[in-house]
N, C-alpha and C positions, 0 to 999 in steps of 0.2 A: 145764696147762703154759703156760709164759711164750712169745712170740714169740722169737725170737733171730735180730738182721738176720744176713743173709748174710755179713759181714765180720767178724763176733765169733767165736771158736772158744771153746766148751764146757771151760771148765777144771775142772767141779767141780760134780757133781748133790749137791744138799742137800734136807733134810726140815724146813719150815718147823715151829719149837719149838712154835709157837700153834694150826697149822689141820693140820699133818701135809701137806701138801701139796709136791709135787716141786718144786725151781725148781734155775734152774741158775747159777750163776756163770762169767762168763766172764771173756776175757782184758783186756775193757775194764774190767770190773769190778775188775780187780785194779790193774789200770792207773791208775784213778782214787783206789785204795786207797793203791795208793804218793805218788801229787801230793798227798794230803793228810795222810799220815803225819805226825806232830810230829819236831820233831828237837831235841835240848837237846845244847848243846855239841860240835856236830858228829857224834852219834849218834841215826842214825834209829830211831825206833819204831815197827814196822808195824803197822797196823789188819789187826784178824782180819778173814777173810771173812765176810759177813752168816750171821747166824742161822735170821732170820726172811724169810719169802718176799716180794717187791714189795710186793704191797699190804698187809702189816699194816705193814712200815716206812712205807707214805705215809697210814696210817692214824694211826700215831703221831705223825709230823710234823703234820699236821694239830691234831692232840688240843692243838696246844698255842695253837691260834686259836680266840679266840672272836669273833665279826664282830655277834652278831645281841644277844645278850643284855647289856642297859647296867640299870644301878645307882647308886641315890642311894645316896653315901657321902663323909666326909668326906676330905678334903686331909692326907695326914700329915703336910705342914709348916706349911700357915697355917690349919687347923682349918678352912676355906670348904665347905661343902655343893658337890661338885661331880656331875657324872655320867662314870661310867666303869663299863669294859667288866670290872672286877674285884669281888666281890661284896665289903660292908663286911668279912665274916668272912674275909678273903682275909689271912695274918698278916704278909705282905709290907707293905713303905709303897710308898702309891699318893699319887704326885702330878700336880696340875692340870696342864694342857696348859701355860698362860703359865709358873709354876714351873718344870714339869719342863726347858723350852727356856730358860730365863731365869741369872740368873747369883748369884740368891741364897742356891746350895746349889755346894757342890765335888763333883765327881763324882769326883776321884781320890782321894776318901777312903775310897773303896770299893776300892782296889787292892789285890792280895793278890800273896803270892811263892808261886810253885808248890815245892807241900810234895811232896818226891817219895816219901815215906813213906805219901802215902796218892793214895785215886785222884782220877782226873779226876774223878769225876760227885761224889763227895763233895766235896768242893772249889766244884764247880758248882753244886751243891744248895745250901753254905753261902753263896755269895757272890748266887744271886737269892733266898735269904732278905732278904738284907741292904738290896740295892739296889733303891730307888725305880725303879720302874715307872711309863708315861708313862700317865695313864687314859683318853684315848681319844685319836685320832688325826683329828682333820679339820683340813684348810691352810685358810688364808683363807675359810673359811666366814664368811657374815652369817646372825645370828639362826637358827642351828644347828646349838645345844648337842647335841641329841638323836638326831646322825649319826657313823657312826665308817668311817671307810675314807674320806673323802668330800676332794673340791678345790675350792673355789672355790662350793662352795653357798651360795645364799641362799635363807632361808625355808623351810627341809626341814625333816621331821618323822619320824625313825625310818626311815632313809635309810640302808644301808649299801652 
């Protein structure tokens, strides 16, 4: 079983879909359910209460960083050998760190109108098919390519 501070009251014991495991939903939980609810044209759409128990939700969140594993692969706008955190077989386009921040692509050519005939995650799936992706993420590094998470490195080598 999960902790539950003393100031949250137990709105709703659930059976994690994945581990069978008890957790409990509270009133925070709903509470923050509502502040992020979508709303189109002055009608709110409530988010269902979780499924699935704490940790396989921050197990999932997770699943979508990868920090440690980098890949030679090409630039899918100027064909340049670079290194990123996305493997070549990835069927997304992956561009260069200078590219992806730089001004020689439009990014709102990727904007799409919310089709209310289908769902949010189909929708979401179709549009990070489409949309270039930054292949790896270091600020002001000198002489290293081959760090990702990284600020102001010089001379690293496999640095995350």
């Amino acid at each position: 079983m999960t902790f539950i501070p003393p100031d949250e009251k137990i709105i709703e014991t659930k059976k994690c879909l994945l581990t069978g495991k008890e957790f409990f939903v509270t009133d925070k939980d709903i509470e923050i359910l509502h502040k992020i609810s979508p709303t189109f044209d002055g009608k709110i759409y409530e988010l269902p209460t979780p499924t699935l128990c704490p940790e396989e939700r921050q197990r999932r969140r997770l699943s979508w960083r990868n920090e440690r594993k980098m890949y030679k692969r090409r630039c899918d706008l100027s064909g340049k050998e670079i290194i990123a955190v996305y493997s070549p077989e990835k069927p997304y386009p992956v561009y260069d760190q200078a590219i992806w921040w730089g001004d020689s692509w439009d990014a709102t050519q990727y904007g799409r109108a919310f089709d209310f005939e289908r769902t949010f995650f189909d929708q979401y799936a179709d549009l990070l098919a489409v949309a270039p992706k930054l292949s790896i993420y270091n600020v002001k590094c000198i002489n290293s390519d081959y760090t990702n998470f990284t600020l102001t490195s010089k001379n690293c080598y496999l640095s995350v």
